[in-house]
C-alpha positions in Angstrom: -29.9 -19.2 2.4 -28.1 -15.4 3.1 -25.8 -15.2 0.5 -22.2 -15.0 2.1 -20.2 -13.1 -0.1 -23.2 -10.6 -1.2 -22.3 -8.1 -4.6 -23.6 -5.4 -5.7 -24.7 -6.9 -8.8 -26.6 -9.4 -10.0 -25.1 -13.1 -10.2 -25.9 -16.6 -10.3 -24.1 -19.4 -8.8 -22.9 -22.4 -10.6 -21.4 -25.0 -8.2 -20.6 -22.3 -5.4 -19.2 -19.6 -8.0 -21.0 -16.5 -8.2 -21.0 -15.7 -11.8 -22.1 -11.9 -13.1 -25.3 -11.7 -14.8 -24.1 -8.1 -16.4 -23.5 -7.6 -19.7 -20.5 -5.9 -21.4 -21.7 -2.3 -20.8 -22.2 -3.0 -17.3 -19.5 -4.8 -16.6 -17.1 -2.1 -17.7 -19.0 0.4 -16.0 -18.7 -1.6 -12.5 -15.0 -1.8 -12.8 -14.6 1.6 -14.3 -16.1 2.7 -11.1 -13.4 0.4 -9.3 -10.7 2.1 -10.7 -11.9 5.8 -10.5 -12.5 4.7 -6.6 -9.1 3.3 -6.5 -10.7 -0.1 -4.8 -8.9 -3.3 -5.6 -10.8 -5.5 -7.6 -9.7 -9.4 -8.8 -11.7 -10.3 -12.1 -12.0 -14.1 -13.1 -12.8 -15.2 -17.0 -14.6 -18.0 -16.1 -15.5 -21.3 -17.8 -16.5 -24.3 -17.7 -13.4 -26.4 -17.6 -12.3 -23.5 -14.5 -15.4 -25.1 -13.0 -14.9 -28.8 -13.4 -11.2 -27.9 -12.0 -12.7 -26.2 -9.1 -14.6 -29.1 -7.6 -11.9 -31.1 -7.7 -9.3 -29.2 -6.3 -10.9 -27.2 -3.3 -8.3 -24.2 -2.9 -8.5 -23.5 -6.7 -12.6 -23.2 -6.0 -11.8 -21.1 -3.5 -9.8 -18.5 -5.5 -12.5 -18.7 -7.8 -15.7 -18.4 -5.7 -13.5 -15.6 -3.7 -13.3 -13.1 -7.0 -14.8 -9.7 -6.5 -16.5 -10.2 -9.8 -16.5 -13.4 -12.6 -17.6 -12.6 -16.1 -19.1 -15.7 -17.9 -16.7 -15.9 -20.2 -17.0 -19.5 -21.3 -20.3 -20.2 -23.9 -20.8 -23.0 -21.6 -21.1 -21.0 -18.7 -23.7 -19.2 -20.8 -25.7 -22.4 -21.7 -25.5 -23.8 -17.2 -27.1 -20.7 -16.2 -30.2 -20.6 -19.0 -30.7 -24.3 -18.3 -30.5 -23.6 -14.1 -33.0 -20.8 -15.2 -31.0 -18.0 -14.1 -29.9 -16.6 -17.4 -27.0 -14.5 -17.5 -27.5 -11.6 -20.1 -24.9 -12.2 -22.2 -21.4 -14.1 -22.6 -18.5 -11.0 -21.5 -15.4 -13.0 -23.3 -12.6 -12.3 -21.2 -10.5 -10.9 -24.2 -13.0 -8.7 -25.3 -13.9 -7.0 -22.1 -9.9 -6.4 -22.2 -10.1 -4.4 -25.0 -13.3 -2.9 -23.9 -10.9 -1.7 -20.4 -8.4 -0.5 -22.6 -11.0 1.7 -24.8 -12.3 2.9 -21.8 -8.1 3.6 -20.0 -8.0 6.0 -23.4 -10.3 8.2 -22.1 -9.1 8.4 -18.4 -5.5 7.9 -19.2 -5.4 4.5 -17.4 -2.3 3.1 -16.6 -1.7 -0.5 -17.3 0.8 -3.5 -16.5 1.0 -6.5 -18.3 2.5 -10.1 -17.0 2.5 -13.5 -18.8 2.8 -15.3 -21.4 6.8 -16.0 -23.2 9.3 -12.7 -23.4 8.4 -12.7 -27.0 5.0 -12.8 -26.8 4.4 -10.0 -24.1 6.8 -7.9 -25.4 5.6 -8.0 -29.5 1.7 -8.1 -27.1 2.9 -4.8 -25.6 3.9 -3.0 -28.8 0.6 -4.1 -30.5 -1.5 -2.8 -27.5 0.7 0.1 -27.1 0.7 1.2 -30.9 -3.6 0.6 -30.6 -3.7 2.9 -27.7 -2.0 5.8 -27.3 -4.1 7.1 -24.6 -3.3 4.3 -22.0 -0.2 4.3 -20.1 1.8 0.8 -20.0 4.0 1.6 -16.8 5.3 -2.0 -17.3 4.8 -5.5 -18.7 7.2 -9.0 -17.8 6.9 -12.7 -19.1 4.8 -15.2 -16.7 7.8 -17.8 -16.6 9.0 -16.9 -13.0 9.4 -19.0 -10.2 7.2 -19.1 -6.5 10.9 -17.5 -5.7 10.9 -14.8 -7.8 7.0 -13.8 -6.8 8.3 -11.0 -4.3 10.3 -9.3 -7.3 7.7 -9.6 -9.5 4.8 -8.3 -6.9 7.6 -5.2 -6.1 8.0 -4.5 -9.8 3.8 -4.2 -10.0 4.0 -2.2 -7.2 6.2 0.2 -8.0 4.9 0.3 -11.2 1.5 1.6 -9.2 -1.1 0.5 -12.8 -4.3 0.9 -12.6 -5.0 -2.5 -14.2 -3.3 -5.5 -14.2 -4.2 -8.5 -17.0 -2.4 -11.6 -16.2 -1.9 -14.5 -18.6 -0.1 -17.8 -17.3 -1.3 -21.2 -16.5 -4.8 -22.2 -15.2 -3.5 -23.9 -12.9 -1.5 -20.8 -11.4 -2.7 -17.7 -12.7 -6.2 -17.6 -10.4 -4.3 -19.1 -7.5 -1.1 -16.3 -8.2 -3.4 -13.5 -8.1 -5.7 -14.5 -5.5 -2.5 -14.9 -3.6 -1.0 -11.7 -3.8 -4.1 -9.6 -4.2 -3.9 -7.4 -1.2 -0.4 -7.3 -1.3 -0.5 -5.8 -5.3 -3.1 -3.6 -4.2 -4.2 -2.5 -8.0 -7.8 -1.6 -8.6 -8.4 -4.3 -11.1 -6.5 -7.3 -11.6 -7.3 -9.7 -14.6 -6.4 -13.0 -15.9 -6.6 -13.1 -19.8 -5.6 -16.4 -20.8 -4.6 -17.0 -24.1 -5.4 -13.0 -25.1 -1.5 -12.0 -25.2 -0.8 -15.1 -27.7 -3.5 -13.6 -30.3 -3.0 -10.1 -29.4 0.9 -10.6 -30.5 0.0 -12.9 -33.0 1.2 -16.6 -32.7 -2.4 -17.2 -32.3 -5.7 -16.2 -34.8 -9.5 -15.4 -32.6 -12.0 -17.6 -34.2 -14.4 -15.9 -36.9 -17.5 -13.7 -35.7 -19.6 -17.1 -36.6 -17.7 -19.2 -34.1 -17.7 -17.1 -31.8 -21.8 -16.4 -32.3 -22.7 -20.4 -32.1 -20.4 -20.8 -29.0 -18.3 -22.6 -30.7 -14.8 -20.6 -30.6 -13.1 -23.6 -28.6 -13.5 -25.7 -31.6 -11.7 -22.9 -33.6 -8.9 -23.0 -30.6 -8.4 -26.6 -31.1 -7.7 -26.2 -34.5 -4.8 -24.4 -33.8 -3.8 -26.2 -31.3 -4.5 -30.0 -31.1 -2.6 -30.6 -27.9 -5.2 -29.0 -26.2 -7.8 -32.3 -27.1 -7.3 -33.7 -24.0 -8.1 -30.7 -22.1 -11.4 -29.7 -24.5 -13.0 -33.3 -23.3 -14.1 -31.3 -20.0 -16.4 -29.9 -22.2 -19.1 -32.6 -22.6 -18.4 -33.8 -18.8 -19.3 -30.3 -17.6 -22.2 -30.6 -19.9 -23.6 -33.7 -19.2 -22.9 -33.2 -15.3 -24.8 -30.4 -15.6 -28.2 -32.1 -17.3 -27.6 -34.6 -14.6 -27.3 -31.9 -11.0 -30.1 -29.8 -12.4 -31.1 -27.8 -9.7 -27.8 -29.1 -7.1 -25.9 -27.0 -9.9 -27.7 -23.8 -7.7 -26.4 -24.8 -4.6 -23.0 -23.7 -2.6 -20.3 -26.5 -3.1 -17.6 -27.4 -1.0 -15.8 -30.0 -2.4 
């Protein structure tokens, strides 16, 4: 089958989502070439529990499958793709390669807009990142708590703000969907959803040690933290055994 939405990189595709088979190096060498070429590029972190939301909800899929590049962010993302036999080189965590940008944006003298998470968290977030480096230009940064009313204000304010990367953190359920949306329209090089990165970055949240992190296992650390999220950690061993289960269907286009 001709791939339909052919990259100029390696990927593998897990339930109709073309994930990147790059590593880190790569990967911020592919968008660091987005940005010097001023092309607009939407980045998804993607894991597993983005995946099992995709096939049930076909427009979220889409804004997913639609990305100009998804890093396999999740370990179990990392796991699908050895077992399908199409091993990904290594697991680009979504808060790392942000940093990785941002070492990068010291060189070039990036400029940089952050949105999400509460007031307090993006602004004590922008400080931090600010105060780390000097070199990168933060031509702006808002909270994510704004209203489908309020998206023309907001998408203005990232406009005018004219950054060449843009990390969002909000919901799942929105931030894909929010960017996806507005994409053309915001018209910045690379555009990112981060996740929870703001909350540790400020500091209401700790990054699991280097050993969780090595055994794939940093979501356990996460739900220390945060035991509300139980509910939403039991995607994990659906995804997994679903997985064993597809085998080789886990290869092939969806369209829920």
């Amino acid at each position: 089958m001709v791939n339909p939405n052919p990259r100029p990189y390696p990927t593998v595709s897990l339930y109709g989502v073309p994930f990147s088979r790059m590593d880190m190096k790569e990967t911020v060498a592919y968008l660091t070439e987005a940005i010097e070429s001023r092309r607009p590029h939407r980045v998804v972190t993607g894991n597993p529990i983005m995946l099992m939301a995709g096939l049930e909800n076909p427009a979220f899929h889409r804004a997913l499958a639609t990305a100009d590049l998804v890093v396999p962010d999740g370990s179990g993302v990392v796991w699908a793709a050895r077992k399908v036999g199409q091993p990904v080189k290594e697991r680009v965590a979504g808060f790392d390669l942000l940093h990785e940008l941002l070492k990068e944006g010291e060189k070039r003298s990036w400029s940089v807009y952050l949105l999400g998470a509460s007031a307090e968290i993006i602004d004590t977030a922008h400080a931090k990142l600010a105060e780390k480096y000097p070199g990168v230009r933060f031509v702006g940064h808002r909270d994510g708590y704004f209203s489908d009313r309020e998206d023309g204000a907001v998408v203005s304010a990232v406009r005018a703000a004219n950054p060449d990367l843009l990390f969002v953190a909000r919901a799942m359920n929105n931030q894909e969907p929010w960017i996806a949306k507005y994409q053309e329209v915001l018209g910045v090089p690379v555009m990112m959803g981060v996740g929870g990165s703001f909350d540790v970055i400020s500091g209401k949240l700790k990054r699991a040690p280097a050993l969780f992190r090595k055994l794939g296992i940093e979501w356990f650390y996460r739900l220390l933290q945060e035991p509300s999220r139980f509910g939403r950690m039991l995607v994990l061993p659906r995804f997994a055994m679903k997985v064993l289960k597809d085998g080789e269907k886990v290869l092939k286009p969806t369209n829920p």
